[in-house]
C-alpha positions in Angstrom: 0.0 0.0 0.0 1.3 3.8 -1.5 -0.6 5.1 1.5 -1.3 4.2 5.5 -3.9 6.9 6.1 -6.2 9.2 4.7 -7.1 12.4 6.5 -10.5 14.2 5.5 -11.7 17.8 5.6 -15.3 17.9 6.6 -17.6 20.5 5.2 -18.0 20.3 1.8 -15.7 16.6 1.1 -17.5 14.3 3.8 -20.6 16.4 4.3 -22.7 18.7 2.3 -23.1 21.2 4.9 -23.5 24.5 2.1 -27.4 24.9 3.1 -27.2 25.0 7.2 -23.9 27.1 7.0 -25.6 30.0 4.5 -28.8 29.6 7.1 -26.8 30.1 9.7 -24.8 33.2 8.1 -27.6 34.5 6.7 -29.7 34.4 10.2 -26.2 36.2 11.8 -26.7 38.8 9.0 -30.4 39.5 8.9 -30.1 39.9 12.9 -27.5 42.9 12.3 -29.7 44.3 9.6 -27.2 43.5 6.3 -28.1 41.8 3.4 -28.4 38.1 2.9 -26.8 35.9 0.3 -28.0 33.1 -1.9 -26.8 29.6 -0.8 -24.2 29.5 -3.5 -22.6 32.4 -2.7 -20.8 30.5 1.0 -19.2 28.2 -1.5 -16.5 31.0 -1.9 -17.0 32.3 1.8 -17.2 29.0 3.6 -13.6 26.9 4.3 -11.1 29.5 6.2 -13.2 29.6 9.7 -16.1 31.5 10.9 -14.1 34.7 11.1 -13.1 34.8 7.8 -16.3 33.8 6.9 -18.5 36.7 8.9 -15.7 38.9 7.7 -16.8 38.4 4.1 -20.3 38.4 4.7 -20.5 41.7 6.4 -18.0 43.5 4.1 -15.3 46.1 4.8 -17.4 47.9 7.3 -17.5 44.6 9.1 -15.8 46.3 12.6 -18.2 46.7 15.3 -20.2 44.2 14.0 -17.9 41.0 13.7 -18.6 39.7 17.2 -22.2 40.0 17.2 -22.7 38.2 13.7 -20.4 35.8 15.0 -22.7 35.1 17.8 -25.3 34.8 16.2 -24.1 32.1 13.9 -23.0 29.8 16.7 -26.1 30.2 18.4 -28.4 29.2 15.5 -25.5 26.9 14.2 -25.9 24.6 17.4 -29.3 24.5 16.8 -30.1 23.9 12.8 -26.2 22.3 12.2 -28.1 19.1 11.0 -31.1 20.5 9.3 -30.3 20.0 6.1 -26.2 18.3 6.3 -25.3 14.4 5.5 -23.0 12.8 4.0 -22.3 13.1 0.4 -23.3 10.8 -2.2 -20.7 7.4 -1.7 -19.2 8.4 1.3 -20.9 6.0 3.7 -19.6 3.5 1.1 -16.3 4.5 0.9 -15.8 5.0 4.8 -17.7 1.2 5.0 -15.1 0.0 2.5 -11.9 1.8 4.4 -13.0 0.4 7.7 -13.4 -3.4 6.5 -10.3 -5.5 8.3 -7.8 -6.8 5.3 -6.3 -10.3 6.0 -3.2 -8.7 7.2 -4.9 -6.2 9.3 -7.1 -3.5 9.5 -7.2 -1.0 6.7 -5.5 3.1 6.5 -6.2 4.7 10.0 -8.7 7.5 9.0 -8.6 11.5 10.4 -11.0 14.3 10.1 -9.5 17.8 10.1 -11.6 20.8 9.9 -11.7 24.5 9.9 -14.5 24.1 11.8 -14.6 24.9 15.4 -13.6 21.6 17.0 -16.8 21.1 19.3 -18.9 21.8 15.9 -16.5 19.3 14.3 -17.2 16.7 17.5 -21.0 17.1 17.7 -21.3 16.7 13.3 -19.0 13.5 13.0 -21.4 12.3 15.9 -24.3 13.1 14.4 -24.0 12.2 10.8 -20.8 9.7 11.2 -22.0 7.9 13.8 -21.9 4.3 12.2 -18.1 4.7 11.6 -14.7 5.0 13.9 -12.4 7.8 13.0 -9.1 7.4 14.5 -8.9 11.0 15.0 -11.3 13.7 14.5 -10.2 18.0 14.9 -11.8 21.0 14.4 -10.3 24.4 14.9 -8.8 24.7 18.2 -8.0 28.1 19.6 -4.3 28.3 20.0 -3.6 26.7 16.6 -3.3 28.1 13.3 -6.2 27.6 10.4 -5.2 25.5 7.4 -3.8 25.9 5.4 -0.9 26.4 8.1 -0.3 22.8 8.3 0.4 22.5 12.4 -2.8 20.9 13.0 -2.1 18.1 10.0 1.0 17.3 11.3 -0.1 17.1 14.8 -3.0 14.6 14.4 -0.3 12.4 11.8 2.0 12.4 14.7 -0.5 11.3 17.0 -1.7 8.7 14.8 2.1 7.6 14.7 2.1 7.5 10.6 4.8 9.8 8.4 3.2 12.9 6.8 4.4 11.3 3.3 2.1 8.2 3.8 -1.1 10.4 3.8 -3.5 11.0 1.2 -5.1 14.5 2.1 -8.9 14.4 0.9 -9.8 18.0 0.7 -12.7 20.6 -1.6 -10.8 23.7 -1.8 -7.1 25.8 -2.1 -7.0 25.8 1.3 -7.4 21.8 2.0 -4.4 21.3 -1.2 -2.3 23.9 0.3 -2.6 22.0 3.8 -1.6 18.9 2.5 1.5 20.4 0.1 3.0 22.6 3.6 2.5 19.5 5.7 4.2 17.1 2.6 1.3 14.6 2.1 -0.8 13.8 -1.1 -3.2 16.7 -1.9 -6.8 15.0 -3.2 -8.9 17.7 -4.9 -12.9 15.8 -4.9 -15.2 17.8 -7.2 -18.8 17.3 -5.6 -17.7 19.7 -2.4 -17.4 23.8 -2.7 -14.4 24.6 -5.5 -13.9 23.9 -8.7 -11.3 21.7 -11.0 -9.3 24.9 -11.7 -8.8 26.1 -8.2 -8.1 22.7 -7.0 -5.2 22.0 -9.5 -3.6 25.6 -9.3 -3.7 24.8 -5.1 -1.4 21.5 -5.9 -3.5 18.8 -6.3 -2.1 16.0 -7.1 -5.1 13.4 -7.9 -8.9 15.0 -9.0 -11.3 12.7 -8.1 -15.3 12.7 -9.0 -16.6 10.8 -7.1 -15.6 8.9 -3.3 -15.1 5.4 -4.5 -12.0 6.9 -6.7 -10.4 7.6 -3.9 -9.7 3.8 -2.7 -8.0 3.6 -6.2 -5.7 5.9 -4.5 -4.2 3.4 -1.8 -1.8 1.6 -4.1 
């Protein structure tokens, strides 16, 4: 096997979570009195953290306001996080496939690493991933850099006891390929999450893949 492990980013490559995020943003917005966004706007605003995010929405007279719209996104988040999110098409059958013992052992060890605030990150792997066993799963922690500063990468690799180089790095956007180059694993661009093809390959893709059961090809 090319590859031990494969680490996953969460909203928009294991979960279609577009709608409930623009709810959420949008909810934070219309309580500050600022214009809402159609859904696919958050597929350009969504990926770099909440403050990045609110920062966006709100525009560059966003001071003074930042904290409240954050606010009010966490609060409606923890409530409506699962109204509309599951997993994407052929994931449950790709995770079933991954977790499946081999006859000389059990399969890659899996991780979950998200931009995502990590109780968010906790409370949707639960929710929605509850029939499978992650060997690791982060969200943002305060304290640690976003991706695509690698840090976080590296950190749950070296917890999981595998070498950055024998990680595939399954990731929707620049800042999930730019992740996996700083941190020396195998950027996977997948095309049914928030980017396109273009963004994905300029980022340093390595592999595109279309759809989740391309990615066991991957293993070697």
């Amino acid at each position: 096997m090319l590859y031990d492990a494969v680490m996953f980013d969460l909203d928009g490559t294991l979960a279609d979570t577009l709608a409930d995020i623009a709810a959420a943003a949008n909810h934070a917005l219309a309580q500050l009195g600022r214009p809402t966004f159609p859904v696919p706007r958050f597929r350009y605003l969504a990926g770099q953290g909440l403050e990045s995010l609110m920062v966006e929405a709100l525009g560059p007279d966003h001071r003074g306001l930042l904290e409240q719209g954050m606010a009010h996104f966490r609060s409606y988040y923890a409530q409506h996080s699962m109204d509309q999110t599951g997993p994407y098409e052929g994931i449950a059958e790709l995770l079933d496939t991954l977790m499946v013992p081999t006859p000389v052992g059990r399969g890659p060890k899996l991780a979950v690493l998200s931009n995502k605030p990590h109780p968010a990150t906790i409370k949707l792997i639960e929710d929605a991933f509850a029939a499978w066993r992650f060997d690791a799963v982060r969200g943002h922690i305060e304290g640690t850099p976003l991706k695509p500063d690698p840090t976080s990468a590296l950190e749950v690799a070296a917890s999981l006891g595998v070498p950055p180089a024998r990680w595939l790095y399954v990731g929707d956007t620049r800042v999930d390929m730019l992740t996996a180059v700083g941190a020396g694993m195998c950027p996977v661009g997948v095309l049914w999450g928030f980017r396109d093809e273009l963004e994905l390959r300029e980022a340093g893709a390595r592999h595109i893949v279309k759809h989740p059961s391309e990615i066991l090809g991957l293993l070697g």
